[in-house]
N, C-alpha and C positions, 0 to 999 in steps of 0.2 A: 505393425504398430499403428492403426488406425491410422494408413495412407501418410504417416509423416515418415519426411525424408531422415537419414540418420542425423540424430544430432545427442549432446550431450545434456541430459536437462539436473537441474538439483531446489532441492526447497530447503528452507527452512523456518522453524519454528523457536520461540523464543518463549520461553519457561518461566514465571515465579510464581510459587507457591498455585500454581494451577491446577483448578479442580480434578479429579479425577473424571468426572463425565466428562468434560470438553477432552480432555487426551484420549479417552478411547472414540468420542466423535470423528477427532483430525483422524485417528487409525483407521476407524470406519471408513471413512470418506475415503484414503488412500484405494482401499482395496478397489474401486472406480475406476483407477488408473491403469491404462494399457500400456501404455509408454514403459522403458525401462527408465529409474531415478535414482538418485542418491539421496537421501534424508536429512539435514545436519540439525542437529536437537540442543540447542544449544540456553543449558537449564540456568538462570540467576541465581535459583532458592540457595539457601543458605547451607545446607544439606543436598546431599545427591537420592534424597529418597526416590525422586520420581524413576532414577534410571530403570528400575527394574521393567516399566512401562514398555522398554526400549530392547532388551536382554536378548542375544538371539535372533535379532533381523539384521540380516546379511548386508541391508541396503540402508541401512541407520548408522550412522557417526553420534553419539550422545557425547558434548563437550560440559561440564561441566565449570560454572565461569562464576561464583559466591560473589565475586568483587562488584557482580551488577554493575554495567560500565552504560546503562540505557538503553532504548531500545534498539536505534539506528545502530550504534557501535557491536552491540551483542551480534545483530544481523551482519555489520562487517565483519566478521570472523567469519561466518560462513562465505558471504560472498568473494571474500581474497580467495578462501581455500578450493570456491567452484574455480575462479577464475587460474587458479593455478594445476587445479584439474583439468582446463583445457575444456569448460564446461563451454556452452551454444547459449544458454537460459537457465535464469534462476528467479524461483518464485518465492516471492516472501509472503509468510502465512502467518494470520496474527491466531494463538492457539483456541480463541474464542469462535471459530471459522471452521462452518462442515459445509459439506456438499453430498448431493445426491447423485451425479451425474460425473462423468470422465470430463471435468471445464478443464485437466492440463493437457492432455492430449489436442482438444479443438482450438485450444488460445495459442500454444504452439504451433500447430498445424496455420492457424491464420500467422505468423510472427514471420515465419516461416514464408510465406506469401506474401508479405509488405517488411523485406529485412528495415526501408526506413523507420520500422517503428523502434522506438528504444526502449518504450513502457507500455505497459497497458494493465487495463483493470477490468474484469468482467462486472454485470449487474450485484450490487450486494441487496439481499431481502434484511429484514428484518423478520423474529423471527414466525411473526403471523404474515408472512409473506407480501407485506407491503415493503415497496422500496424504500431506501435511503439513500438519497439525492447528497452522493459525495462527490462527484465531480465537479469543480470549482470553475472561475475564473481566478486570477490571481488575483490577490487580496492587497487592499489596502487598510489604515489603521480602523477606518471610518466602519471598512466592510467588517471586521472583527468586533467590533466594538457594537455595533446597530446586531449583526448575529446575536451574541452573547444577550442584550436586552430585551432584543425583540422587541422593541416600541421606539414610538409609537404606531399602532399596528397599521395606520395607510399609509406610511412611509415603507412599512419592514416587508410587508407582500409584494409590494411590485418590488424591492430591493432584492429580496431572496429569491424569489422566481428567477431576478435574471442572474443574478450569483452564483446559486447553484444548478443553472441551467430547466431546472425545472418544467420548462415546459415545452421542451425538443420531445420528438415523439419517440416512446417506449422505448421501440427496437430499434431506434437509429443508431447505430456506429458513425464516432467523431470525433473529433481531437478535441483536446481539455487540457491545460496547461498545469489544472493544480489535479491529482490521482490522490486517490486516498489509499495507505499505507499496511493496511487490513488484510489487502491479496492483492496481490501485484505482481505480473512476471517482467522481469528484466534483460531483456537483449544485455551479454555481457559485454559485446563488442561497443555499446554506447557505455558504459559502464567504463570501461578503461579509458573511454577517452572522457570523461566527465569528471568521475573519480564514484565512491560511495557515499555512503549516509554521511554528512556532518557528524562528528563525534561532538562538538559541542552541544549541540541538543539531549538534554538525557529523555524525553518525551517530549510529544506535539512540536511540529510543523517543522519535521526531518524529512518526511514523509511530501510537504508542501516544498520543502526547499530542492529534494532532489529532482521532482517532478519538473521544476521549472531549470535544472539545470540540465537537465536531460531534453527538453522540449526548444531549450536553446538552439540542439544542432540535430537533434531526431524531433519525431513525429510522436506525441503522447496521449493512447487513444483508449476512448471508452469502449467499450466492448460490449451489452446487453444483449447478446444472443444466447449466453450463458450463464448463470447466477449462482450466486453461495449464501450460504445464512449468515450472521455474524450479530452476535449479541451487544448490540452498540449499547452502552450506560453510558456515556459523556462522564466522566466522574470528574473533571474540571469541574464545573457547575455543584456538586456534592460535598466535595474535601476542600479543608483549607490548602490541604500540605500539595494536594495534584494542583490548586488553581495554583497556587506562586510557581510549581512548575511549568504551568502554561503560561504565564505570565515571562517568565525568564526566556523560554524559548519564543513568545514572541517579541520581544525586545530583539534577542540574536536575531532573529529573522530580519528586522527591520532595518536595525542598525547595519544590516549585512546587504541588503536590496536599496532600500532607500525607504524612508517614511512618506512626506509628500509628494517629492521630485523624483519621480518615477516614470520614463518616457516610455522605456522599454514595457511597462506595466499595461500602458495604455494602449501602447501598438497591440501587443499580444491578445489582448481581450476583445480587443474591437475586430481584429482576425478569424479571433473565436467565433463571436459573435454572427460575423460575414457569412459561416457556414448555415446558415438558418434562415438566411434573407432567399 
């Protein structure tokens, strides 16, 4: 199994009304994979049309879940049922997300080689192959807010650059307090002791909150030695109906960490930060 020791690994993928090209991309991409895994397809649409996508693979679970319970919560169902499988790792895959290359087998294989880590995220491209600089420091309201505006712009460049780390070099592997939620593998063992996604969140910064609750007592590391595509649209920024979503989950978020008075917030970033000096 591409020099990894035994372990048990599982993914999954979280379904609504999902194009038909991205579901046979994720299928594509599998086939990359040496490892042996378990699949959990765990579909929101309203309708079970997509299962048929699924019919017949040995290593696929297709959950069918219409009530749409978010994104984090959909992904807890799969993660209890790895964790009750007695799974090593589980990777969460957002269905917009292909790869060329076997990235589960080498991101295991490193996990595997630094058990403190509890998360990690490999490089995400966009999809003319320039990066997208998701690995954060932890956020404050200020930092969300100057993001989203992006003015005025000689305030917002030197702000983003060090926000989103932007200008640590390429292929450095490092710790990052906020992972973005896209592709993600999760040590399950930090996982039990953490807990999973906020089921309060129905989208945005479930993703930001576990990261930070996970990086509490494991190590939360960037990974660019291997990379995936992922068709980022921000659609916050687009709809009314996703922005008040974003909007709701960052209130939880804040009301849940602290708005101003954030000590912990400041230690950790300035941590981050150290690694670079």
């Amino acid at each position: 199994m591409n020099g990894l020791k035994f372990c048990k690994i599982s993914l999954s993928v979280v379904l609504y009304n999902t194009k038909q090209e991205d579901i046979e991309n994720i299928l594509k991409s599998l086939e990359y994979v040496k490892a042996a895994y378990h699949l959990y397809i765990i579909d929101n649409s309203l309708t079970n049309d997509l299962k048929i996508n699924f019919e017949n693979k040995v290593n696929v679970e297709y959950i069918h879940n219409p009530s749409n319970p978010g994104f984090g919560a959909s992904h807890n169902i799969a993660i209890l049922k790895a964790i009750e499988a007695n799974n090593n790792y589980h990777f969460v895959i957002n269905p917009d997300v292909f790869f060329v290359e076997d990235v589960i087998s080498e991101m295991v294989n490193f996990m595997q080689e630094h058990p403190r880590i509890g998360m990690m995220m490999p490089q995400i491209l966009n999809l003319d192959g320039t990066i997208q600089n998701l690995p954060k420091l932890l956020p404050s309201p200020y930092s969300v807010f100057l993001r989203k505006i992006k003015k005025p712009n000689f305030l917002y460049a030197n702000f983003i650059a060090q926000y989103e780390l932007r200008e640590v070099p390429r292929e450095k592997i490092y710790d990052a307090p906020i992972l973005s939620g896209c592709f993600t593998i999760l040590n399950l063992e930090a996982i039990k002791e953490v807990g999973t996604y906020d089921d309060n969140y129905f989208m945005y910064f479930e993703d930001w909150d576990l990261s930070r609750r996970v990086n509490q007592k494991y190590r939360t590391v960037y990974y660019p030695l291997v990379s995936v595509y992922h068709g980022y649209e921000s659609g916050a920024n687009k709809n009314k109906k996703l922005f008040k979503i974003f909007i709701k989950s960052c209130i939880h978020y804040f009301n849940k960490w602290g708005w101003i008075f954030d000590r912990e917030r400041i230690k950790i970033n300035r941590k981050t930060l150290k690694q670079f000096k």
